[in-house]
VEXKE-294953 format. One record per residue (C-alpha): residue in three letters; x, y, z. Coordinates in steps of 0.05 Angstrom, whole numbers, plus 32768, in hexadecimal, padded with zeros to 4 digits. Each point is the difference from the previous one (the first is absolute). Last residue first. Layout:
code;u;v;w
ALA;X;Y;Z
...
***
This chain:
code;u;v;w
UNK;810B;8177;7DED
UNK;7FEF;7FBD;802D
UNK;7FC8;7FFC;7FD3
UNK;801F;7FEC;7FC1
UNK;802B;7FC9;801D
UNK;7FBD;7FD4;801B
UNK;7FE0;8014;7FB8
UNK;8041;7FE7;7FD7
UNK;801A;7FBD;8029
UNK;7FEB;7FD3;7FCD
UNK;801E;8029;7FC3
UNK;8044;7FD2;7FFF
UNK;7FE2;7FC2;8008
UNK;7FD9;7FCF;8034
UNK;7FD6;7FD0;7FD8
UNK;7FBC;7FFB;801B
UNK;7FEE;7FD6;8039
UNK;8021;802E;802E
UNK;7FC9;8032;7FF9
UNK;801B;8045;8014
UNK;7FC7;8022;8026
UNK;8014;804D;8008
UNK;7FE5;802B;8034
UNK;8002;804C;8017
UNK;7FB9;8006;8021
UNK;8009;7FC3;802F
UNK;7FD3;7FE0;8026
UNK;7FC9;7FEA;7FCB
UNK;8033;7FED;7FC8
UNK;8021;7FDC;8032
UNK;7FD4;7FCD;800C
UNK;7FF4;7FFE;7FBC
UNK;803A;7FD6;7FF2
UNK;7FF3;7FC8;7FE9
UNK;802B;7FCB;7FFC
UNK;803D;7FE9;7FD6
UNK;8025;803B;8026
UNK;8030;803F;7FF6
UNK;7FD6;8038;802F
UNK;8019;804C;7FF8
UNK;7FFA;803C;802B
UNK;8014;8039;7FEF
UNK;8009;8050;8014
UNK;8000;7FEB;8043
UNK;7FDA;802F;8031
UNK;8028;8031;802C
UNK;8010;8003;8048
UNK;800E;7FB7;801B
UNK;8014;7FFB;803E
UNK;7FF5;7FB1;800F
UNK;7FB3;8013;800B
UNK;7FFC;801E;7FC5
UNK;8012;7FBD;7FDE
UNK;7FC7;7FDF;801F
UNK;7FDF;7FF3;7FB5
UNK;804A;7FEA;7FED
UNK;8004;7FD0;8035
UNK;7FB7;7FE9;7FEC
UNK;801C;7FF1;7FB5
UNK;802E;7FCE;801F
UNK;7FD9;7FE0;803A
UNK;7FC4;7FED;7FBF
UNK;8031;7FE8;7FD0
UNK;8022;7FDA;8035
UNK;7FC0;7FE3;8009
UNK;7FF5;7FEF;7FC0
UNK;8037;7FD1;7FEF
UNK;7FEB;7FF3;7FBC
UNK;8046;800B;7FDC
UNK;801F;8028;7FD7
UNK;7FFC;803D;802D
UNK;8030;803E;7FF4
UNK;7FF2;803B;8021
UNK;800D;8045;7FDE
UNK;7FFC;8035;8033
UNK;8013;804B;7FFA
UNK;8029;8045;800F
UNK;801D;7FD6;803C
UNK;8002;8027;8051
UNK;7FCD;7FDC;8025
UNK;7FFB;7FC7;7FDD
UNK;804C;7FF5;8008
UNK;8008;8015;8039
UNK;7FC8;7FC6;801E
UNK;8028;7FC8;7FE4
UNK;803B;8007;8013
UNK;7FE3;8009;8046
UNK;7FDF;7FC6;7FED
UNK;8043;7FD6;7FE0
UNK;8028;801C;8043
UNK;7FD0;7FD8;802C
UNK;7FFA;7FBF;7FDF
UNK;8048;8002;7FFE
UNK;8024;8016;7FBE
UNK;800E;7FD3;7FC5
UNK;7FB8;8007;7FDF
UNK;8000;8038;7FD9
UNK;7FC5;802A;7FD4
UNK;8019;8020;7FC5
UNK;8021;804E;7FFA
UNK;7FF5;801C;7FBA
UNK;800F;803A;7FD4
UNK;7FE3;800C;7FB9
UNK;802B;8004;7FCC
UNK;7FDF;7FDD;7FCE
UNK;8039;7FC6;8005
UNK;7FEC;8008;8056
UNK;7FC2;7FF0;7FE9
UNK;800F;7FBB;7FDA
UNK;8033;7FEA;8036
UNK;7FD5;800F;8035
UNK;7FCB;7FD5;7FDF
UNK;803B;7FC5;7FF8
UNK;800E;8005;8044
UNK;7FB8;7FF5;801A
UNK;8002;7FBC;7FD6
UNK;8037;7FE5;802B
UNK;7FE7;8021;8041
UNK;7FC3;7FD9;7FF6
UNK;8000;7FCB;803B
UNK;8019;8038;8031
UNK;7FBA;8026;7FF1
UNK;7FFE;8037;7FD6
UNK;7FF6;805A;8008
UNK;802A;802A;7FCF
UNK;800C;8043;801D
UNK;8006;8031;7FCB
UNK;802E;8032;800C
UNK;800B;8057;8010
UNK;7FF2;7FFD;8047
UNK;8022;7FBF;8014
UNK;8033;802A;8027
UNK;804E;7FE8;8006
UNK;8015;7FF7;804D
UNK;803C;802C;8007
UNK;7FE9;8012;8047
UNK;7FD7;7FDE;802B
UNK;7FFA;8025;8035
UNK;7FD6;8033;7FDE
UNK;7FD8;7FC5;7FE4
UNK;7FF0;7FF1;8046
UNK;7FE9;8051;8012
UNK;7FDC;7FFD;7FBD
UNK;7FE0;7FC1;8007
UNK;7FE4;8010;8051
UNK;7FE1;8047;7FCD
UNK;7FE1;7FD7;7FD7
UNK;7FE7;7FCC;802B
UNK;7FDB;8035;8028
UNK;7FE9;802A;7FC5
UNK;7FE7;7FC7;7FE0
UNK;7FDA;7FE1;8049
UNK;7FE1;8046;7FFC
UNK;7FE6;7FFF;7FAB
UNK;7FE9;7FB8;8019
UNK;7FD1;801D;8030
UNK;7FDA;802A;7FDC
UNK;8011;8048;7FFF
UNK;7FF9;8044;8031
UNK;804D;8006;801C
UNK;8029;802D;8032
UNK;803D;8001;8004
UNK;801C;800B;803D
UNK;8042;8017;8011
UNK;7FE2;8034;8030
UNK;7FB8;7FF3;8007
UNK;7FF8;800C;8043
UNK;8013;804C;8016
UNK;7FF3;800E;7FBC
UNK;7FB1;7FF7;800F
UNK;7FDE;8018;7FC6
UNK;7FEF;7FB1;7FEF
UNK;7FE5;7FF9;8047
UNK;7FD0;803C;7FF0
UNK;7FEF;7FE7;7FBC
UNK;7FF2;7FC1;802A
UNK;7FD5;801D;8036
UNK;7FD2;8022;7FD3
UNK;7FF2;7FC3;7FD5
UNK;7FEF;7FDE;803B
UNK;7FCE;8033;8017
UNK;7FDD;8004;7FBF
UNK;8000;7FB8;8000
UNK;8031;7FD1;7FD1
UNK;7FFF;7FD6;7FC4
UNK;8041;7FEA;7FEA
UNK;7FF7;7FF8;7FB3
UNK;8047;7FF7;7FF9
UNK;8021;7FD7;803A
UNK;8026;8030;8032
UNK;8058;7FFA;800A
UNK;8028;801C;802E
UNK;8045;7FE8;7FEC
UNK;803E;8015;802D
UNK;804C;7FE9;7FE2
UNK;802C;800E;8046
UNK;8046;8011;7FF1
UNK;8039;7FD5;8010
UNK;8036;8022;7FDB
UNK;7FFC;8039;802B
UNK;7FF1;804C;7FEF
UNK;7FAE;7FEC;8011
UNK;800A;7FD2;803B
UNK;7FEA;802E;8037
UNK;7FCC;801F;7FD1
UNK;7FE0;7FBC;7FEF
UNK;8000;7FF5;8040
UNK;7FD8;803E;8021
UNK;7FC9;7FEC;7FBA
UNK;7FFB;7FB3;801D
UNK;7FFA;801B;8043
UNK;7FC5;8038;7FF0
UNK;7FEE;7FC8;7FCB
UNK;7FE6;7FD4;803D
UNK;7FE2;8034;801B
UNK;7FE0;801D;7FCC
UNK;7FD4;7FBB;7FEA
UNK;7FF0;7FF1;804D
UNK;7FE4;804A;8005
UNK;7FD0;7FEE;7FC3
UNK;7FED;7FC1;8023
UNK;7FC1;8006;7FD7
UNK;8015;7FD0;7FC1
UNK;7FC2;7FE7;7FE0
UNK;8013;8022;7FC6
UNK;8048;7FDC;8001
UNK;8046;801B;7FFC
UNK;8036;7FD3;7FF5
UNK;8040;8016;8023
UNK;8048;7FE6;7FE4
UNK;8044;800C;8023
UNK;803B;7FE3;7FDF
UNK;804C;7FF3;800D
UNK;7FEF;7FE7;8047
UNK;8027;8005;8040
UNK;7FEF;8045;8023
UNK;7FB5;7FF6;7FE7
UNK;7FFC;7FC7;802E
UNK;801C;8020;803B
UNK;7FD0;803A;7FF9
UNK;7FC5;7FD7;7FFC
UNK;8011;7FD7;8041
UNK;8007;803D;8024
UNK;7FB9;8015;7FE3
UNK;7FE7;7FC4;8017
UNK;8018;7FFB;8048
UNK;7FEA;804C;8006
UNK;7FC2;7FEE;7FE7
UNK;7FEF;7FC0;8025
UNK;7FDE;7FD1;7FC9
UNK;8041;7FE5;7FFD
UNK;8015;7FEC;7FB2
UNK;7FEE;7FB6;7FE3
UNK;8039;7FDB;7FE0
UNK;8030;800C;7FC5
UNK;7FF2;8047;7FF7
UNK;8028;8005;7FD5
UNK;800C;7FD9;7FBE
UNK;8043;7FDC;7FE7
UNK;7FFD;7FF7;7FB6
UNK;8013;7FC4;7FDC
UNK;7FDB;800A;7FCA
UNK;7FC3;7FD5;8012
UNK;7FFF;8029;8046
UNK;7FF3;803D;7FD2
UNK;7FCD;7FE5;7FCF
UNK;7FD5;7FEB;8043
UNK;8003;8036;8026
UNK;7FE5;802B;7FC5
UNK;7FC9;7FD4;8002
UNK;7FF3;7FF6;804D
UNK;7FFC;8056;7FEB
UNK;7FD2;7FF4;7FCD
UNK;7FDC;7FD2;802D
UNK;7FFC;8031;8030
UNK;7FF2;8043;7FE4
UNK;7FAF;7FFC;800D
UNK;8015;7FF0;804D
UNK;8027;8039;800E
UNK;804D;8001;8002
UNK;803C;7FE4;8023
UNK;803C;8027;7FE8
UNK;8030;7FD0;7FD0
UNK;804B;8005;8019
UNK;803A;7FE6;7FCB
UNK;803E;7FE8;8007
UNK;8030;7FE7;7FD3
UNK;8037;7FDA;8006
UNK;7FE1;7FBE;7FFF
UNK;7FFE;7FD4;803C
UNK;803C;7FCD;8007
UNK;801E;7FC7;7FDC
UNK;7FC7;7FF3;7FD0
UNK;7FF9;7FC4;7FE0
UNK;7FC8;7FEA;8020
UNK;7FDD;802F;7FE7
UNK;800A;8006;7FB8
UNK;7FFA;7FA8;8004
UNK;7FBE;8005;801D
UNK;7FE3;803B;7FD0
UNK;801C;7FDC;7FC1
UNK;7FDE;7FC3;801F
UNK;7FC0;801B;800C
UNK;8000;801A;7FB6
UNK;8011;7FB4;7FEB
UNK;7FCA;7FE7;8031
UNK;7FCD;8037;7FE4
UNK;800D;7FE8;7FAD
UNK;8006;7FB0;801B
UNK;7FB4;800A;801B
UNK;7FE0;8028;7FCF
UNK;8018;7FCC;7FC9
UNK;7FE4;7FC5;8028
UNK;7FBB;8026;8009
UNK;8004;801B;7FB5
UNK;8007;7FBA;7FE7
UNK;8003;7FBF;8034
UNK;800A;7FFE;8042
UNK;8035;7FDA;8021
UNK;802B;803A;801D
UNK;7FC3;8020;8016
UNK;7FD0;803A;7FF3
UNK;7FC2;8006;802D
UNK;7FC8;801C;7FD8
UNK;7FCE;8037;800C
UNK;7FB8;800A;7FE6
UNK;7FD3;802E;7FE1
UNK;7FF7;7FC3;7FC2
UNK;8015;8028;7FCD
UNK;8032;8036;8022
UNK;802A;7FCD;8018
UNK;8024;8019;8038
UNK;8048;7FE2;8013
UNK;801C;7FE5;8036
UNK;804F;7FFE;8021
UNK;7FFE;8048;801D
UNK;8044;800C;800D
UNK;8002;8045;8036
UNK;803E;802D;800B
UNK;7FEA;801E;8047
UNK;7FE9;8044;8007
UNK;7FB5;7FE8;7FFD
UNK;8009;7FC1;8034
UNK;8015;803F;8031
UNK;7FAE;800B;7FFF
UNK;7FED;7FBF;8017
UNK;7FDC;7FD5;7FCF
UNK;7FAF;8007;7FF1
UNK;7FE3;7FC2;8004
UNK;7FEE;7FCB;7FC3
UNK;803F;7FFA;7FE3
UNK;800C;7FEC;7FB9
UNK;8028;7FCD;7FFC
UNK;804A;7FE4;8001
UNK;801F;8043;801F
UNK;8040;8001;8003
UNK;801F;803E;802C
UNK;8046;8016;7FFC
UNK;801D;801D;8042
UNK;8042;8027;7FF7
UNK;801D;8001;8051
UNK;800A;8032;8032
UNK;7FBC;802A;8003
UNK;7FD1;7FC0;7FE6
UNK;8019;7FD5;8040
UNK;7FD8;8030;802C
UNK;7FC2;7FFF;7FCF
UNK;8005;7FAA;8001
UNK;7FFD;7FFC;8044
UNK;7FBF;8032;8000
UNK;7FE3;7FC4;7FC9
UNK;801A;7FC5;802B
UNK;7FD6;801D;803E
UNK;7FCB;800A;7FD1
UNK;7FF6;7FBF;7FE2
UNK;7FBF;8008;7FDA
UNK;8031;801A;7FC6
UNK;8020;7FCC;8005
UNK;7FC5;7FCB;7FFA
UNK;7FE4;802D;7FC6
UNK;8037;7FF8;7FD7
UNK;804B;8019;7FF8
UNK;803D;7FDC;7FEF
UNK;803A;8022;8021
UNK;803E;8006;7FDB
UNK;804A;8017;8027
UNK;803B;8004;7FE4
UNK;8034;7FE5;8039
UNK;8027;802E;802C
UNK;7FCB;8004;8037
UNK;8004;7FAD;8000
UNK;7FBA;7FF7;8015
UNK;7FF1;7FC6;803C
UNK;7FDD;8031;802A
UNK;7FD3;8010;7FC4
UNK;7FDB;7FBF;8002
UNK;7FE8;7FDB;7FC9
UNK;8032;7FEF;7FD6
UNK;8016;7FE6;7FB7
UNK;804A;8006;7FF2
UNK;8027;8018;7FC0
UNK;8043;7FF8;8001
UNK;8028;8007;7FBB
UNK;8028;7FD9;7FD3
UNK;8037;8025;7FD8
UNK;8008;8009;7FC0
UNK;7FC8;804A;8004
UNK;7FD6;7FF8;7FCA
UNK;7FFB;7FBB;7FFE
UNK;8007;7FF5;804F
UNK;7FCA;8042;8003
UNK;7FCE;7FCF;7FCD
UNK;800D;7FBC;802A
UNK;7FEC;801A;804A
UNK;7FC1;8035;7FE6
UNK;7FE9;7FC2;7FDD
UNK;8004;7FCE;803D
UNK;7FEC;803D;8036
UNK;7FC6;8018;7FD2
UNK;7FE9;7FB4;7FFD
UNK;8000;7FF5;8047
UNK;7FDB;8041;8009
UNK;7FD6;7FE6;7FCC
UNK;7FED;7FC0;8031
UNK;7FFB;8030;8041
UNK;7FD0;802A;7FE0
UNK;7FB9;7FF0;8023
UNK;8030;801B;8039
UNK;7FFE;7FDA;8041
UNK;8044;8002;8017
UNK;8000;804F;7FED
UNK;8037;8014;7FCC
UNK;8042;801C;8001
UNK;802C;7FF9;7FC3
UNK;804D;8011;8015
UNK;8035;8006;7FDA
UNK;804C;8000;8006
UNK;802E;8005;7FC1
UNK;803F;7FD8;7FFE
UNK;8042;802C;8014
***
C-alpha cells in the first residue's frame, strides 16, 4: 500500500514555494527509501484531508492568525500524528497543543550576526546541510508512521499539571508519541466533575501507565488525590493480574515549594490510601522517561524470548557505504577476543532503529567507524549515544572510541571514556589497545 501524506498549508503562505519543494524532496527521498512512489499532496483546506494520510502542517504567522483552522487543527491532533514544519521563526506565540506536537524547525540561529536563516534544498553550506539532515529525520518519522497498522500497544495517561511543569510535561509527551506510544487523555476532559472524574476512571482502566507531574505552582491539591484515589483503587484491582498498572509520580529536583505546600505533599505522600503502586520519584526528567522505557523494554523483551543480549559487546557503529571496512575492525577485535555486534541495514527502517536503540541501551561500548567526512552522521550518531538514557539505559559505557581521518575532539569533550583512533595511520595489531583496556 503506497504511503499517503498530506502537507497543509494556508493559500497565502509566504511558504508556498518551499512547501513545493518539501513535497518534491519529501516525494523522491521516501520512493528511495521506501521502492515505492508515494502521495504527497499540498492543501489548504482540512475538509479535503484524507484522515488516513500523514499529516504536515506548515506553520507561520498567517496560520496561526487563522483561528478557526487552528481549533480544527486541535480536534484533528487527538486521532491523527500531526508533524509541524516550521520554515521560520514565528513571530506569535503558537497554540498550546502546537507544544505536544512533533515540531521541524527548518532555520537556524547564527550566533554572529543574532540572526536566523531559512535552510533550503538549494542553499549552500551549513544552510543546505541543515536542511537535507531535518528532511531525512522528517522522513524516518513519516515513513515510522505511516507504516503503522494500528496504534501501539501501549498506553500511557499523563495527569494534566501546573503551569511551571508544562513544557516538561509537552516534553515527556513528545518522546512518547515519537515511540510509538499511545497517550491519554487524547482530548480535553469535562470541566463537570462528575463527567470528569468518570472520564478519569475509564482512562486509567485502559492504560499500561499512569504518570503525574507535580508542579510548585500546583494548588489543585484535591485534583492531585483524586485522580490517584482512582489510579491507586486500580492499581489494586489489577495487582494479581497480568495487566498491572505501572504508577510514576514524579517531582523535578530543586522543587521549590511553600510552607503550606510542602505540608500538603508529605501529607499526600503518607497517604496509602493513594499511592498504592506508585512510585514515587524526585529526579530530572530523563532519569523518569528511563524508568519508563525501561521498564515498557522489560515487559517487550520478556516477550521476546531467546533474543541474545548485547550486554557484554562492542557495538560497532558505520554507515551502509562502509560495511566492508567495518568488517575488517570486527575482525581485528573479535581476534582479541573482544565481542561485537555491527550496525545492519537489511531490516525495515523501523526494525534497524529499534535495532538500533537495544543496542545502545544494553552494549558494554561504542566504537564507530567513520572514514569519511560525512559530518552530520557524525553529529546524529554520537547524539544517539548522548540520549542513550533515554532508550533505557542504566549504566555508563565503559568506552567509547572514534576511528576517523578527522578530529575528533568533539568527543573528547562529551565523553569521559574516549579513544580517537586516527585512520590515517596504519591500523595494526596494538591499534585497538586503550579503547580494549577500558572496557576491563
Amino acid at each position: 500500500m503506497a504511503l499517503d501524506i498530506n502537507i497543509l498549508v494556508e493559500k497565502n503562505s509566504n511558504y508556498f514555494d518551499w512547501t513545493t519543494n518539501i513535497q518534491n524532496n519529501l516525494m523522491g527521498y521516501v520512493h528511495k527509501k521506501l521502492g515505492h512512489q508515494p502521495s504527497v499532496h499540498v492543501v489548504h483546506d482540512l475538509e479535503k484531508l484524507d484522515l488516513n494520510a500523514v499529516l504536515l502542517v506548515v506553520i507561520d504567522d498567517e496560520l496561526i492568525n487563522n483561528q478557526k483552522k487552528v481549533n480544527a487543527l486541535k480536534q484533528i491532533s487527538s486521532n491523527q500524528v500531526i508533524y509541524l514544519l516550521e520554515p521560520m521563526i514565528i513571530k506569535h506565540d503558537l497554540p498550546a497543543f502546537f507544544y505536544t506536537q512533533k515540531r521541524y524547525k527548518f532555520y537556524v540561529y547564527d550566533s554572529i550576526e543574532e540572526s536566523y536563516s531559512p535552510t533550503g534544498h538549494a542553499k549552500p553550506g551549513r544552510l543546505g546541510a541543515e536542511y537535507w539532515s531535518k528532511l531525512f529525520d522528517l522522513s524516518n518519522s513519516v515513513m515510522a508512521v505511516g507504516g503503522k497498522s494500528s496504534k501501539s500497544s501501549v498506553k500511557i495517561f499523563v495527569a494534566e499539571t501546573s503551569k511551571d511543569q508544562l513544557i516538561k510535561r509537552d516534553n515527556l509527551i513528545r518522546d512518547l508519541k515519537e515511540s510509538g506510544v499511545e497517550i491519554y487523555p487524547d482530548h480535553p476532559l469535562s470541566s463537570d466533575p462528575e463527567q470528569r472524574k468518570q472520564k478519569l476512571k475509564e482512562m486509567l482502566e485502559m492504560v499500561d501507565y499512569s504518570i503525574h507531574m507535580f508542579g510548585a505552582s500546583r494548588k489543585e491539591f484535591p485534583e492531585l488525590k483524586a485522580q490517584n484515589l482512582i489510579a491507586s483503587g486500580i492499581s489494586k484491582e489489577r495487582m494479581m493480574t497480568e495487566k498491572k498498572l505501572t504508577r510514576y509520580i514524579w517531582m523535578p529536583v530543586g522543587l521549590r515549594l511553600s510552607e503550606e505546600q510542602s505540608l500538603a505533599f508529605e501529607t499526600f505522600k503518607r497517604d496509602l490510601e493513594s499511592m498504592h503502586g506508585a512510585e514515587l520519584i524526585q529526579a530530572p526528567l530523563e532519569t523518569l522517561k528511563t524508568l519508563i522505557y525501561s521498564e515498557i523494554n522489560r515487559n517487550a523483551n520478556a516477550a521476546n524470548n531467546g533474543v541474545n543480549s548485547f550486554q557484554d559487546a562492542v557495538y560497532i557503529i558505520n554507515e551502509i557505504a562502509n560495511t566492508e571496512g567495518a568488517i575488517e575492525v570486527e575482525k581485528q577485535l573479535n581476534s582479541k577476543g573482544v565481542k561485537t555486534v555491527r550496525s545492519v541495514f537489511d531490516q525495515d527502517d523501523m526494525s534497524i532503529l529499534s535495532r538500533h536503540k537495544r543496542i545502545l541501551r544494553e552494549c558494554t561500548g561504542c566504537l564507530l567507524y567513520h572514514p569519511t567526512s560525512n559530518k552530520m552522521w557524525l553529529k546524529s550518531t554520537m547524539d544517539d549515544i548522548v540520549k542513550s538514557p533515554g532508550y533505557g539505559r542504566k549504566q555508563p559505557y565503559k568506552s567509547i572510541g572514534l576511528m576517523s581521518k578527522e578530529n575528533g575532539e568533539g568527543f573528547k569533550s562529551r565523553f569521559d571514556t574516549y579513544s580517537f583512533i586516527d585512520l590515517n595511520n596504519k591500523i595494526d595489531a596494538s591499534t585497538f589497545d586503550s579503547f580494549i583496556k577500558q572496557l576491563s
